[in-house]
C-alpha positions as CSV (number, residue, x, y, z in Angstrom):
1,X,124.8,146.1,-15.4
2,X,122.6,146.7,-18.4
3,X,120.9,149.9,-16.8
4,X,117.5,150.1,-19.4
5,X,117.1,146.0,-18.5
6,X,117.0,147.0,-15.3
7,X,114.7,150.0,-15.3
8,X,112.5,147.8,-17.3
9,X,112.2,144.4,-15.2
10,X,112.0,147.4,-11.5
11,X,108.7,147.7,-10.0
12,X,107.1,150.3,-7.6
13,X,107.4,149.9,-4.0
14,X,104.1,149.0,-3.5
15,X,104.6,146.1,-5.9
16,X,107.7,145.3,-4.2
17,X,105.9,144.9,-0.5
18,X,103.0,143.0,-2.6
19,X,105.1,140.0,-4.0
20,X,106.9,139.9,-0.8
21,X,103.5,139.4,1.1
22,X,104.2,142.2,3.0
23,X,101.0,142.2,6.0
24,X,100.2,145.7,5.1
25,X,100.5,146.2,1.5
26,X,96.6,147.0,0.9
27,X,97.5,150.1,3.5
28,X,100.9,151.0,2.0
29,X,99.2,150.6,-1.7
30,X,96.7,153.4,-0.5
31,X,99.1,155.4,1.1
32,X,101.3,155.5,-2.0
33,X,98.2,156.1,-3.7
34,X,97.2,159.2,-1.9
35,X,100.2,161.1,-1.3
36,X,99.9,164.3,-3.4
37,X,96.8,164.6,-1.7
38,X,98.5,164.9,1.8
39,X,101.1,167.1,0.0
40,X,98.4,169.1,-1.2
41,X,96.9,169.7,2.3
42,X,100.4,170.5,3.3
43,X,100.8,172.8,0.8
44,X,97.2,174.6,2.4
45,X,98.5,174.5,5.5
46,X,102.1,175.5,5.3
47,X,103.0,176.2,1.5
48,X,104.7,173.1,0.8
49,X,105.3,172.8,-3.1
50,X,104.5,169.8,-4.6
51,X,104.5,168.6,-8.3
52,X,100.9,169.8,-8.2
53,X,98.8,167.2,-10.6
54,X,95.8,168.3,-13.0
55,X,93.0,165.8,-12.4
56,X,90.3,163.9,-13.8
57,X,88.2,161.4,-13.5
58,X,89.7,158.7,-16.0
59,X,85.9,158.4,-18.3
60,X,86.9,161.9,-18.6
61,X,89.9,161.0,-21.7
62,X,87.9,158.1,-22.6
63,X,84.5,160.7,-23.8
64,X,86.8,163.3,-24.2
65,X,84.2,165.0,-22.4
66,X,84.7,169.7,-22.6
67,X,86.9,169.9,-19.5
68,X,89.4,167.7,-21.1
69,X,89.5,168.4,-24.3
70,X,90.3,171.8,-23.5
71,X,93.3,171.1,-21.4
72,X,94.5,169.0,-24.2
73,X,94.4,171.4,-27.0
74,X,96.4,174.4,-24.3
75,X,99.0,171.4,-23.3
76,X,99.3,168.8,-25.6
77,X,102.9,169.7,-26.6
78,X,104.1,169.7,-23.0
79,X,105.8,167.0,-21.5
80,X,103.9,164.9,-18.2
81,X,103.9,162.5,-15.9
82,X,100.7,160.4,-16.0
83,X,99.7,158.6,-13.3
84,X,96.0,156.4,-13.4
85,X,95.0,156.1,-9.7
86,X,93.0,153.4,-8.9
87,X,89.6,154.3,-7.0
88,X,90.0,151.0,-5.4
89,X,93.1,150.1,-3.7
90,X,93.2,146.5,-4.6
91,X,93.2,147.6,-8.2
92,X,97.3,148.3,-9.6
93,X,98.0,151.8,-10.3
94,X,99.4,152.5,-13.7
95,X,102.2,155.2,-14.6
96,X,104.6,156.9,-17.5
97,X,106.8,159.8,-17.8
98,X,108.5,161.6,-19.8
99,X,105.9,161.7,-23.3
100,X,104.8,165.0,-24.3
101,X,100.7,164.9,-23.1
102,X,99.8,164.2,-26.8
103,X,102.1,160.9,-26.7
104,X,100.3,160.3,-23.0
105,X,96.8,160.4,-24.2
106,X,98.2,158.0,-26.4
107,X,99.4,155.4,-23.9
108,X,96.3,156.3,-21.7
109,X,94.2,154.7,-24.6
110,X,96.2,151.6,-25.1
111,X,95.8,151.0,-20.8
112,X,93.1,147.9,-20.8
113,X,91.2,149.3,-17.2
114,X,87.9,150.0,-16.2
115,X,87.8,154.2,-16.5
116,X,85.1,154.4,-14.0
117,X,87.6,152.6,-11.5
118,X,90.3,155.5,-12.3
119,X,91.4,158.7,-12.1
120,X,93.6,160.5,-14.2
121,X,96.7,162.9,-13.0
122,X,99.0,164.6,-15.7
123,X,101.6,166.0,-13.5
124,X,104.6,168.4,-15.2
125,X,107.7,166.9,-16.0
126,X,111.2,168.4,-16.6
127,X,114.2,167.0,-17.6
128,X,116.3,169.8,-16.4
129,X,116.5,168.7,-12.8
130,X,119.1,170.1,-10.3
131,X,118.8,168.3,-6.9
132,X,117.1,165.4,-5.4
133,X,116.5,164.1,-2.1
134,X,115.3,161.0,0.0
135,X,114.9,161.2,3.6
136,X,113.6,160.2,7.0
137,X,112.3,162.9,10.0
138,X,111.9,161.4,13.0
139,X,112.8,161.8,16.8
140,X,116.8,161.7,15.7
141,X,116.6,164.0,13.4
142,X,116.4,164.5,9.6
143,X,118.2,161.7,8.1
144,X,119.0,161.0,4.0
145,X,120.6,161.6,0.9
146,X,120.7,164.6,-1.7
147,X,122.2,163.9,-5.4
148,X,122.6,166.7,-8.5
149,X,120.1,165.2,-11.1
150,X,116.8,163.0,-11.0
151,X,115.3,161.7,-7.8
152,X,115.2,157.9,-9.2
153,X,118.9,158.0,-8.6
154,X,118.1,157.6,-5.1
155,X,115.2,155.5,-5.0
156,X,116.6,152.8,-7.6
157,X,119.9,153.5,-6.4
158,X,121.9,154.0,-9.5
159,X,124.0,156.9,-9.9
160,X,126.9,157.7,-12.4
161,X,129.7,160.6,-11.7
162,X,127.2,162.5,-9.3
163,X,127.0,160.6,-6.3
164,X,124.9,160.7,-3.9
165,X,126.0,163.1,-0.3
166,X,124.8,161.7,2.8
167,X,123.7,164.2,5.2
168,X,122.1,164.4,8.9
169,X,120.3,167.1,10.8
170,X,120.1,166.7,14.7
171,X,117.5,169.7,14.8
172,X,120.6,171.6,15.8
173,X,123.5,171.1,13.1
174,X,123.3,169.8,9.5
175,X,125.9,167.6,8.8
176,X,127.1,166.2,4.7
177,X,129.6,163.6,4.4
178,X,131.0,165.4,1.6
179,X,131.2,169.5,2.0
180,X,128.8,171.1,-0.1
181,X,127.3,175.0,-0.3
182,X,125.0,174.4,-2.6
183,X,123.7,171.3,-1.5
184,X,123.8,172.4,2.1
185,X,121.3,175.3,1.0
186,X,119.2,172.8,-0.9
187,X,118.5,171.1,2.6
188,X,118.1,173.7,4.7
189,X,115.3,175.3,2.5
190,X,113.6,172.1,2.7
191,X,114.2,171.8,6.2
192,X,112.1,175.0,6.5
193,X,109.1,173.8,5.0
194,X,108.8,171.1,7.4
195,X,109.1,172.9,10.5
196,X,106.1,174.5,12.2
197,X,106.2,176.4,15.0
198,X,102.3,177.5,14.9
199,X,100.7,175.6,17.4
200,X,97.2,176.3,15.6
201,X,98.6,174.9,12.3
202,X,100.5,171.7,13.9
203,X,97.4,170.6,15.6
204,X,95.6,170.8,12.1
205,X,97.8,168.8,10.7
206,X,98.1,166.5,13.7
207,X,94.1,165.9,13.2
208,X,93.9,165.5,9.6
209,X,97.5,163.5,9.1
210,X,97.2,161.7,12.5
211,X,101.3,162.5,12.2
212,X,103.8,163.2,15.2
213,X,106.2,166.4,15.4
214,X,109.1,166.2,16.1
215,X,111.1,169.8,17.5
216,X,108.0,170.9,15.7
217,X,109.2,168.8,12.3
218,X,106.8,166.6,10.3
219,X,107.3,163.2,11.0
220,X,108.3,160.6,7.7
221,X,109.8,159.7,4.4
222,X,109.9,162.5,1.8
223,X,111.5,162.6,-1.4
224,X,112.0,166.2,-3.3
225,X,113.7,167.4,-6.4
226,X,114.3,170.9,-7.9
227,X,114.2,171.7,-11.3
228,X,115.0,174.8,-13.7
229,X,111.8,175.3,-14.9
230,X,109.5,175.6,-11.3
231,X,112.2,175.3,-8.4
232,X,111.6,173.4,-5.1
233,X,108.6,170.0,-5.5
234,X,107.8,168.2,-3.0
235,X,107.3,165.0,-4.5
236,X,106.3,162.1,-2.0
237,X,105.2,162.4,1.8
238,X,104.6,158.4,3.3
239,X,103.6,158.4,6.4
240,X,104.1,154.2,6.7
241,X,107.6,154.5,6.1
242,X,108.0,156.8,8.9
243,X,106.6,154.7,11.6
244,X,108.9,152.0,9.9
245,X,111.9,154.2,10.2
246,X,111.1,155.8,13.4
247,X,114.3,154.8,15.1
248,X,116.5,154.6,11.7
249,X,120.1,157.2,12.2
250,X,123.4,157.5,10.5
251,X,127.1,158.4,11.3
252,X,128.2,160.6,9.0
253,X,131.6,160.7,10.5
254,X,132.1,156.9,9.2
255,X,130.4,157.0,6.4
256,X,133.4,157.2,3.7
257,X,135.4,154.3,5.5
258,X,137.3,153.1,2.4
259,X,138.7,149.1,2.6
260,X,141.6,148.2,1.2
261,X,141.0,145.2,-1.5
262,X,143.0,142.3,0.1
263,X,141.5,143.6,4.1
264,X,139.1,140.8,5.5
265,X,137.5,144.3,6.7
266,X,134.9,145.8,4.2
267,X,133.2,149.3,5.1
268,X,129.8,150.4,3.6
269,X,126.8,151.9,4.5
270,X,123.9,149.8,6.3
271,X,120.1,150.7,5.7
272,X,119.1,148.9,8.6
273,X,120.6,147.7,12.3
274,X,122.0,143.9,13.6
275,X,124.6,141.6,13.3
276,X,124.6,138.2,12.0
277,X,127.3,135.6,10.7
278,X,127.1,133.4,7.9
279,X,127.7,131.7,4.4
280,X,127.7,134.1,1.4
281,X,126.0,133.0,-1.8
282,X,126.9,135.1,-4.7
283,X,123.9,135.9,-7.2
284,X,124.0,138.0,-10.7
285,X,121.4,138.1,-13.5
286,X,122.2,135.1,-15.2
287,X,122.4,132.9,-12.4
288,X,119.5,134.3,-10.2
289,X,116.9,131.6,-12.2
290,X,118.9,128.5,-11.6
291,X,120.5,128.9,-8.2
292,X,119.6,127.1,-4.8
293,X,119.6,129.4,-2.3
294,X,119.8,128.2,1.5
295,X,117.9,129.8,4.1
296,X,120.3,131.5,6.5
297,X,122.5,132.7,3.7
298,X,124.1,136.1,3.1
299,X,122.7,137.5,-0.4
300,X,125.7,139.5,-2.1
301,X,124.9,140.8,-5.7
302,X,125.5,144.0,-7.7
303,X,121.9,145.3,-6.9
304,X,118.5,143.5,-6.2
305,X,115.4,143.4,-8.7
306,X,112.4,141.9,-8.5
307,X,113.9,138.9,-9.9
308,X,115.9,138.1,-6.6
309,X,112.7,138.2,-4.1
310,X,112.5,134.2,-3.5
311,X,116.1,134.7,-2.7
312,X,115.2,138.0,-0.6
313,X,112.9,136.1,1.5
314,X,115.6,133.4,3.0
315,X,118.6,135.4,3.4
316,X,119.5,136.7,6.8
317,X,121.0,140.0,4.8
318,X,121.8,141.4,1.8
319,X,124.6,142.9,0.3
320,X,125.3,144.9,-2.7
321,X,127.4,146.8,-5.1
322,X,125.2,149.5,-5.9
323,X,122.0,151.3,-4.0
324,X,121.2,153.8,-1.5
325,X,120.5,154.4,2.4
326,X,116.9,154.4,1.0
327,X,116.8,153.0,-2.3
328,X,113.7,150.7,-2.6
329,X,116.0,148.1,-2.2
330,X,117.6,149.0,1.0
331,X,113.7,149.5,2.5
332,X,112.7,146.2,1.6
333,X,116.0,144.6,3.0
334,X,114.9,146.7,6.7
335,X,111.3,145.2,6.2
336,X,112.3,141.7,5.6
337,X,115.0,141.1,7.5
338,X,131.8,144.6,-2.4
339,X,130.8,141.0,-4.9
340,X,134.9,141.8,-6.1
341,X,135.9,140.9,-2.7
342,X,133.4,138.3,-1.4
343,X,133.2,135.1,-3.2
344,X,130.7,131.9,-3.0
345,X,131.2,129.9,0.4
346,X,132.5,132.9,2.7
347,X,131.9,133.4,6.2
348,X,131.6,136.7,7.3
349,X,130.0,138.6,9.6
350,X,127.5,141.5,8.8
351,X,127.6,144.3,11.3
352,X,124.9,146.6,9.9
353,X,125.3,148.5,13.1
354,X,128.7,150.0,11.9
355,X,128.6,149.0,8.7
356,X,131.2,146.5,8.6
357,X,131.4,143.3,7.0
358,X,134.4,140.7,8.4
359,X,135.7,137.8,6.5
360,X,135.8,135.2,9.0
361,X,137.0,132.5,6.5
362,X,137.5,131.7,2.8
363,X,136.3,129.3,0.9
């Protein structure tokens, strides 16, 4: 896999429940939207750290008005995140990272939108990260995956010689499927910050969030990373996701199943629950255009872009070679509905319970 092809054809996961009609996506679009804000009241609240954005109103760059221009001539030589967020939610939301502020500004001017419609968030960038995670809370516990480097390793579900450790937290015991001291403290400090034992403070954020506790833990999807420069960020907090996960768990004890490479038996890791039988059809980037999918099919490919959504809406499930417990991927797989080993015309059966696929027959 070409890996800057596919970071350039990816989209956000708002755009991703968008083209697949997804009923919601106005609400998800806002949530997404919005989500520093409800890390920010967190961080009020509790002391949550977040990647903490400076903001302005997007006429702001365009005048260039004092307020602006001062922050640009203190900064401009540091590197961002920009992120234009739409005051409308049926308006797209625009994004970079990794240009010095100077190089943003840049961009920002070459972005043809209504600045009225906008505001503007620089947000501070590193590129000396340490850890990353992506999880679920919810009534079974804390549920997700933590990785050495950048957090898009886990969302995109690409990863190199650091791969990702699964790990699971019953409110009791934490639990990685590969041991781990420093990744183990990683957790638990995050852990921390999501449990509140002040009754006073829970019911604030109860009324403002409209969010459940559970053994006095916050309730949905985060994603975090940790870098030299400012430590611990909190860097998304969906609440949507949650309620969509709300029942989602994970063995860890089966989670590094190997399979032998002649074995009808193939062991993986399943981002959602059900078993179903039926024909594979095998899909890569050079045959995703041209191919006839049938509905009812199994989808098997190396890893799912954009480009495979007609595809994603017909097949009864997907497997891949490449992505992550909660990858973008793997969430819209859960929302709407090993290629070496399984070939065109198979018949297997998908056990995502267990997360075992069976070769019932070759073709």
């Amino acid at each position: 896999m070409d890996i800057k092809k596919y970071y350039e054809r990816q989209i956000s996961l708002s755009e991703w429940f968008e083209k697949l009609n997804y009923k919601s996506s106005t609400e998800f679009r806002l949530e997404d939207n919005e989500k520093r804000e409800r890390l920010r009241f967190l961080k009020s609240v509790i002391g949550v750290p977040f990647d903490e954005p400076v903001q302005f109103d997007a006429i702001d760059l365009t005048k260039n008005t004092k307020r602006f221009e001062k922050y640009y001539q203190k900064h401009s030589e540091e590197y961002c995140a920009l992120r234009l967020i739409p005051k409308d939610p049926e308006l797209p939301k625009l994004r970079m990272r990794g240009l010095i502020i100077r190089k943003a500004y840049e961009w920002f001017k070459e972005q043809e939108i209504n600045p009225v419609k906008y505001r503007a968030e620089f947000i501070p960038h590193s590129e000396k990260p340490l850890w990353s995670t992506i999880f679920i809370v919810n009534k079974n516990g804390i549920i997700g995956e933590i990785i050495r480097g950048m957090h898009n390793q886990l969302s995109q579900g690409l990863f190199d010689a650091n791969k990702p450790i699964l790990f699971s937290y019953d409110f009791k015991k934490l639990k990685l499927d590969t041991p781990n001291k420093d990744a183990e403290e990683e957790l638990r400090k995050i852990i921390d910050y999501l449990c509140v034992d002040d009754i006073k403070k829970k019911n604030k954020i109860k009324k403002e969030l409209g969010v459940k506790f559970h053994k006095n833990h916050i309730e949905g999807y985060f994603e975090t990373i940790s870098v030299e420069e400012f430590g611990l960020w909190f860097i998304d907090f969906n609440r949507i996701l949650g309620k969509i996960y709300k029942d989602f768990t994970l063995n860890i004890k089966d989670a590094n199943k190997k399979h032998q490479a002649n074995s009808r038996i193939i062991y993986g890791r399943s981002a959602s629950k059900g078993v179903v039988t039926g024909k594979v059809k095998f899909l890569n980037d050079d045959t995703v255009f041209n191919n006839t999918f049938g509905k009812g099919e199994i989808l098997v490919c190396e890893m799912t872009t954009p480009d495979y959504i007609i595809h994603i809406k017909k097949a009864i499930a997907i497997i891949t070679d490449k992505g992550g417990v909660l990858c973008h991927a793997a969430i819209i797989a859960r929302e709407f509905n090993a290629s070496e080993i399984l070939k065109d015309g198979n018949i297997v059966e998908v056990n995502a319970n267990e997360g075992i696929i069976t070769i019932l027959k070759r073709d």
